[in-house]
C-alpha positions, 0 to 999 in steps of 0.5 A: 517447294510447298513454303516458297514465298508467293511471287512478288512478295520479298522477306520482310513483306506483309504481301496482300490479303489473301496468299496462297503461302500463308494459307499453306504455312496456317495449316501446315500441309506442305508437301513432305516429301519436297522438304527435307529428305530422310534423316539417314537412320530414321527410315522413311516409312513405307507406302503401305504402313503409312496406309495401314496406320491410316486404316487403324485411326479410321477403325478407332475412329469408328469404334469411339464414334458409333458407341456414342451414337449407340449407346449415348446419343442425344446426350453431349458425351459418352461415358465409356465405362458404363456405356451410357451417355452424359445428361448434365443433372443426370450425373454428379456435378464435376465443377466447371468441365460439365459448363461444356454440357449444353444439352445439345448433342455436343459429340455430334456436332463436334465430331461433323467435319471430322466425319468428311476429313476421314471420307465418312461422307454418307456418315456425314449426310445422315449426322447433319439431318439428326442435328437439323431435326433433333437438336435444340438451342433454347435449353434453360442451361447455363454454359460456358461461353469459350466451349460452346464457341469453339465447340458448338459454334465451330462445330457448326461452322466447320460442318456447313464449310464443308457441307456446301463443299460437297453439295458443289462436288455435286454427289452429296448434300444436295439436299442442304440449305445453309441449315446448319448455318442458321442454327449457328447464328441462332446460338451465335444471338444467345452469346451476344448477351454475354458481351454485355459488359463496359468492357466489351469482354464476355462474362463467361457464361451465359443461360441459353435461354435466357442470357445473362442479367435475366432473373432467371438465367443462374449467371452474370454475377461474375467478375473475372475471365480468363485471357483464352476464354474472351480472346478465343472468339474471333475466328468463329464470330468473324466467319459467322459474320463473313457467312451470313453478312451480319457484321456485328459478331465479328464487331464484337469479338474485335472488341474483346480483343482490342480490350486484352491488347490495351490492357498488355502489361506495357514493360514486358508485352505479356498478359495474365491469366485471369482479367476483371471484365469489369475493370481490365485489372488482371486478377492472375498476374502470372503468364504463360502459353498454357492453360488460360492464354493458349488460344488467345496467342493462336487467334491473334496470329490466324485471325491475321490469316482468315482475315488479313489484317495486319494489325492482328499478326502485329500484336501476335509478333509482339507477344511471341517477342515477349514469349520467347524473351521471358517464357521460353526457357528451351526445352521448357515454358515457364510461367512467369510474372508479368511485372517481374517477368525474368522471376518464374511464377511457378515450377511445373507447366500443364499439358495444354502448353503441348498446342505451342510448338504447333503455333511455332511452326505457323510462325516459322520459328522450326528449332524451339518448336522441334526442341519442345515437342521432342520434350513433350514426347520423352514425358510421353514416353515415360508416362505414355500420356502426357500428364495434366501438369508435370514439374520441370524435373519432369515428375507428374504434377497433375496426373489426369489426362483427357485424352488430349489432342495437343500433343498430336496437332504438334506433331502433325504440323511438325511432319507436315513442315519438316517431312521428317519420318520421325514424327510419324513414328511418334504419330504410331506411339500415340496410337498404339498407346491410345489402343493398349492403355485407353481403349475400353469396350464402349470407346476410349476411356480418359485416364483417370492416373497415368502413373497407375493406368486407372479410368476415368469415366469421361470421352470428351468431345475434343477426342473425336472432333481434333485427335482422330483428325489430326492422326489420320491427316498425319498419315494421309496422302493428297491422294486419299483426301476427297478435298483440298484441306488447304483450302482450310484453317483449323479453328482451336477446336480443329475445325475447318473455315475457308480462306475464301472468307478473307474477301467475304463481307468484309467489317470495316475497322478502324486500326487500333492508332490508341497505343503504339506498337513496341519497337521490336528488332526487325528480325522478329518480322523477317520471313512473314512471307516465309521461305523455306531458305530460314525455315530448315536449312538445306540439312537433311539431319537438321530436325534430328541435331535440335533433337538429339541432346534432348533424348534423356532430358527427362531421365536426367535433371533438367539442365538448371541455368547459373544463378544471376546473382554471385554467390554469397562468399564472392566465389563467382556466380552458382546455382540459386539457392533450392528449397530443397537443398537448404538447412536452417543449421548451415551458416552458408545458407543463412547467409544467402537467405540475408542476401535475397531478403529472407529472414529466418524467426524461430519461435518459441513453440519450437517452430521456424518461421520464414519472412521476406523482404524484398527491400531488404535483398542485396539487389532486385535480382536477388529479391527475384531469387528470395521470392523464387525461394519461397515459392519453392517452399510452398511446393515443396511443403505440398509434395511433402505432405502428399507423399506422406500419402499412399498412392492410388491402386488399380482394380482390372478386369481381367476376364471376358470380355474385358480382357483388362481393357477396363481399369478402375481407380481404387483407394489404398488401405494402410494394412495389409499386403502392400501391392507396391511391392508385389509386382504381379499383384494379386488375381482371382475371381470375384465373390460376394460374402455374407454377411454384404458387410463382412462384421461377423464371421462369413457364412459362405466360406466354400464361395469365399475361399481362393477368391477376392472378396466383394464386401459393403462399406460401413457398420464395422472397422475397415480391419475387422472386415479384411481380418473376417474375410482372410479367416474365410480363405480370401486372397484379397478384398474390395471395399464398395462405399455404400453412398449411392452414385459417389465417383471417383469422378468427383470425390478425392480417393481414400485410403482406409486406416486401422483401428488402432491395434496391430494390423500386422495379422493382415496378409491379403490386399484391401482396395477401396472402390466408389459406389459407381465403380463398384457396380461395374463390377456387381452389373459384370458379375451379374451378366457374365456370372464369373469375373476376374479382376487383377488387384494391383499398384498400376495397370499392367501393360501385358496383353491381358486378352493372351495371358487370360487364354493361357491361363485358361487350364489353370484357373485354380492357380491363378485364383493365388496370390503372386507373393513374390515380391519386387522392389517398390516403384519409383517416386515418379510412379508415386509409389511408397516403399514402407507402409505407415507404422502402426496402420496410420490411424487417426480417428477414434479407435470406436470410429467405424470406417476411418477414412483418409485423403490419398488424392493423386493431384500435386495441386500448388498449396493455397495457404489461405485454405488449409491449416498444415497444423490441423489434422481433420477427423478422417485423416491419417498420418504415418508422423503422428501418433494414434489419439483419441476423439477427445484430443482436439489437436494430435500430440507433438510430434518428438522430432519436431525441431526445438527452439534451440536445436539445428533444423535439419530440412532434409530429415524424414519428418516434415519440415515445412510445417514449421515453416510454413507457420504465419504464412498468410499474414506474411504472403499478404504483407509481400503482395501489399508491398509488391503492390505499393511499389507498382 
């Protein structure tokens, strides 16, 4: 059986350096059929579909792959919607995602040992000689040094690992001379400068050229990392180290990490998020398995595999302790505090936590893994992404999604462990998803709003380096691979380094002996050598049973645990305390908020202020709930004040030869036809009026009517240009901003207010495009001449291609809005059900274009930044009334709550503003005396 324990080495054992089991359980690749046998129900999937499945991850592969080399190489990543490759300074900044861009072709690279997994092997002879000949390290750019690593670095490392592969084979790369292996230790030298720090951690960029301190280099004014990016440079440095005999990458890596062990919050055996290099204090104390830490937890436990030292798998045991003690909360992981590591830090998880139940599997521990990843694919299959971050009732949070490949590593692990059908199942629905919602026609497109379906110009190198790996090898046999993949360990970056490396140019160092290790029960280290005996029970129905009662968890709520603290009436332990369940006039509540510390002031605007104390709490743990409380209000006042707020809408491409498959972001407009509750949407074929600006009465009414009309943003109120282009005959309209190059990609999306009068003459929809958005549209029409585009609330999942052929012989009624109407979408699909009275208008009624946020992320509300009383000039609310440019405040509102009158919290108008009132002198007190009291 493929995960037996090698001979010689019993339960408990670390055995020797380098073993053939250890190698099998760090890629996951066991015999499936030798594990567990069917689930009786599930059905093994045949021979030939696994076969054709296979075939389609190769066509997928070849359709996001040479669309990069055609229409974007040498740039670092295509942009698939306008078909054209990704030049950092090119493009307008997006913050620190373009620190991955270093101008060195970053697609190609990423993408080498994928081309000979998948058996592209001419493919990848003809890759390597552009890399070779066209690729440049010495780029006066600075970068981050965590993506360059993994990506750039890995991607060379993985390329030569399996370049010299083949040249043993002896029918490909005859030619290679360790070439890409040269330029790896080229960039490995252009890292170096960023260990330049007391610590030994990296900062966390560095300037290709010209390092870090350089007066030149634009960086190394940081102070702070985070724990991923200084902990994820062992596997890389150390087979750079192992391939060349150049000892000191590896040196240095071990050194970063010793530094991240020795600074482990001692008590709870966790680490932060965010850490000084300078200093080792942790700058973001909450920790978790996701975003920030992820990778340094996968390291610790490979790098024990790569390279055989125990005291790496030690330090791992000792962490996945505290991770399955404090964050592991089955099905969910929750960050938690590191110094109060029983209190949550926050109530939503983000989407790369989605790698963990992989990582268990290498760890043996299968039923918490089965139980997360089953999790993760019920959010999937409500969303069909995974979205950036969602709550733990499972609404979206963050609704991006990058086209991650997380989620599919899991899976193929948990296949390659359990032989379980059903995980090929779930590899089928990824790429059917992949196909039906992602696909455009130069590659894949990121989603830019998965509860809408719109774009995102963006295909990130990862898609092609991990996503198509991970599916093919999901669905591949030994027979259909050209090498032994268990020869190999995946990187983060799922790139391949040998294990032979183990016994190659060995670095001799000394053991940590600084800190003693944490006492852990013995059963936390049984099964190091593992046996498939712990592993999975002799069941065939074992992986189905730990599945099954999570089948509707995110239909249903989450299951909540019973409260630690007894309730306030001495009636026996309940459920804490939920800022959204409680009301300032219930004496209940009052009384439990006494009891966690929390004091409630009302003052004399009428407003309500909350205060805690922690030493005033009845005990620690119900200090531990008062804070649980407060934070909840934060999120819940963040929530609230979005949803106040239209959601994005979707602007598709329907005709030849889109056919749908291009989505665009669009910002909604608080008048006219609400598209939430209009099912089918409104489609027809697009025109341009006259006058572009729409200000004046339309001069081509013949070319308008039946139409969607195409107008110019600015010199006159969003309302006068719908009410113009409805009196022409248009069945809808689209506003393109007239800011040349603004995105959707980098600015917030809008929603376009009224001018102050009643909009309810307004019957066609309004939709709002970015100026790069609009001209995919304007360079449509002017290559295909007639464009038709589905204005709707989302993306619909109808095969467009099929519904556009039978509508072909009636054009003219599909030109016609589809009036009949359905009821609104849910609050997960962030769908508002009423349209604000009065057209929401918040700017002067002379204002031209007035223009409020709609953003689509549920960022957490950092209190320091933004002032929930004042409302910016641009702004609209359906709470406040209209008012004029000389009222420096909008007027109070009626229902806000007096100072003598109940605070009822769950009415319509928003609560949390009252509440929220002094919040940062009160958080900062709070810190300070958590701080006082560490």
């Amino acid at each position: 059986m493929a995960l037996s324990g090698a001979p010689g080495c019993r339960a408990g054992e670390r055995g020797p350096r380098w073993r053939r089991p250890w190698k099998l359980l760090a890629l996951g690749l066991l015999s499936a059929s030798s594990v567990l046998a069917a689930a009786p129900g599930a059905g093994a999937m045949s021979r030939e579909e696994k076969r054709r499945l296979g075939n389609q991850v190769l066509e997928m592969f070849d359709h996001a792959y040479s669309n990069y080399m055609e229409h974007a190489y040498p740039a670092d990543e295509l942009m698939p919607l306008t078909c054209r490759g990704r030049v950092r300074g090119q493009e307008p900044s997006r913050g620190d995602v373009d620190d991955a861009l270093g101008k060195f072709s970053l697609t190609l690279i990423d993408t080498l040992d994928t081309l000979v997994v998948l058996n592209k092997t001419k493919e990848f002879e003809e890759a390597v000689k552009k890399v070779i000949k066209d690729v440049n390290l010495d780029n006066d750019i600075v970068v981050s040094v965590f993506e360059t690593n993994i990506r750039v670095l890995g991607g060379l490392l993985g390329g030569h690992s399996v370049a010299i592969m083949l040249k043993e084979k002896g029918e490909y790369m005859q030619w290679y001379n360790g070439e890409l292996l040269h330029m790896a230790k080229e960039l490995g030298y252009k890292l170096l400068p960023a260990f330049n720090t007391t610590s030994g951690l990296p900062y966390p960029r560095v300037n290709l050229k010209f390092g870090v301190r350089h007066p030149e280099a634009r960086t190394g004014t940081e102070s702070d990392t985070c724990t991923a990016c200084a902990g994820t440079l062992i596997l890389e440095f150390a087979a750079l180290s192992r391939f060349t005999g150049t000892s000191i990458f590896e040196e240095y890596a071990r050194k970063a990490l010793d530094f991240i062990w020795e600074k482990r919050q001692r008590s709870s055996n966790l680490v932060g998020v965010t850490i000084n290099i300078h200093t080792g204090d942790w700058v973001r104390k909450d920790s978790g398995v996701g975003a920030g830490i992820d990778s340094y937890y996968e390291y610790l436990l490979k790098a024990y595999v790569l390279l055989g030292d125990d005291s790496f798998l030690e330090r791992f045991n000792t962490h996945y302790d505290a991770i399955m003690r404090y964050i592991s909360q089955p099905p969910l992981l929750l960050d938690v505090h590191i110094h109060k590591p029983m209190l949550n830090a926050r109530t939503w998880m983000d989407s790369l936590l989605a790698f963990f139940p992989g990582l268990q599997v290498l760890k043996g521990d299968i039923r918490p893994a089965i139980e997360t990843h089953e999790m993760l694919y019920q959010v999937i299959k409500k969303h069909n992404f995974l979205p950036e971050a969602f709550t733990t009732d499972f609404r979206v949070h963050w609704a991006q999604h990058p086209l991650r490949p997380e989620f599919a590593e899991s899976t193929y692990f948990l296949y390659k462990a359990t032989g379980d059908p059903y995980y090929l199942e779930v590899g089928k629905t990824l790429i059917e998803n992949l196909n039906k919602y992602a696909r455009v026609p130069c590659g894949f497109a990121a989603m830019k709003d998965v509860r809408t379906g719109s774009h995102e110009d963006r295909m990130d190198s990862f898609f092609l380096a991990e996503m198509f790996k991970y599916l093919y090898l999901l669905f591949a046999d030994k027979e259909d691979m050209i090498f032994d993949i268990e020869d190999y360990i995946f990187t983060t970056e799922a790139h391949l380094l040998p294990l032979w490396l183990s016994t190659t140019n060995q670095t001799i160092s000394k053991k940590n002996t600084s800190t003693e290790y944490t006492e852990l029960d013995d059963s936390n280290f049984d099964w190091t050598c593992p046996n498939t005996q712990i592993l999975f029970p002799n069941d065939p129905m074992f992986a189905q049973s730990i599945r099954e009662p999570l089948k509707n968890v995110v239909d249903k709520s989450c299951p909540r645990g019973i409260s630690r603290a007894e309730d306030s009436l001495g009636s026996g332990p309940k459920p804490p305390l939920r800022a959204r369940d409680f009301m300032a006039s219930n004496p209940e509540h009052l009384e439990i908020l006494k009891k966690m510390g929390v004091s409630l002031i009302h003052l004399k605007d009428g407003r309500v202020q909350l205060v805690q104390h922690a030493v005033q709490a009845a005990s620690s743990l119900d200090a531990e709930d008062g804070l649980r409380f407060m934070q909840e209000m934060i999120e819940l006042s963040s929530q609230q004040q979005k949803e106040q707020q239209l959601p994005p809408r979707a602007v598709q491409i329907v005709s030849h030869p889109f056919f749908g498959r291009v989505v665009l972001t669009a910002g909604p407009a608080q008048f006219g036809m609400d598209l939430s509750k209009h099912k089918a949407g409104t489609r027809g074929f697009v025109a341009i009026i006259k006058p572009y600006n729409g200000c004046s009465e339309i001069t081509n009414p013949e070319a308008v009517k039946d139409k969607i009309a195409l107008m110019q943003r600015g010199q006159c109120m969003f309302a006068e240009k719908a009410r113009n282009i409805q009196k022409a005959g248009a069945i809808g309209g689209i506003v393109i901003d007239d800011n040349e190059g603004s995105s959707s990609d980098t600015a917030p999306l809008f929603q376009m207010a009224g001018d102050g009068k009643n909009t309810d003459d307004i019957t066609i929809p309004m939709l709002f495009l970015f100026n790069k958005e609009g001209n995919i549209i304007l360079d449509a029409i002017r290559e295909y001449e007639a464009v038709e585009v589905l204005l709707s609330d989302k993306a619909k999942d109808r095969d467009l291609e099929m519904d556009n052929m039978d509508q072909k012989s009636s054009e003219n009624d599909s030109h016609k809005p589809n009036s009949e109407e359905a009821p609104s979408e849910s609050q997960d699909a962030g769908a508002v059900s009423e349209e604000p009275e009065g057209g929401g208008e918040s700017s002067g009624v002379g204002d031209p274009d007035p223009l409020s946020p709609a953003s689509t992320d549920s960022a957490s509300v950092s209190m320091a930044d933004e002032d929930p009383h004042a409302s910016g000039p641009t702004e609209a609310s359906a709470l406040e009334p209209a008012h004029t440019p000389g009222d420096s405040q909008p007027q109070e509102q009626s229902t806000q709550t007096e100072a003598n009158s109940k605070a009822h919290w769950d009415s319509k108008v928003q609560p949390m503003e009252s509440i929220l009132a002094d919040w940062n002198e009160d958080i900062e007190a709070f810190e300070m005396m958590e701080k006082d009291e560490l």
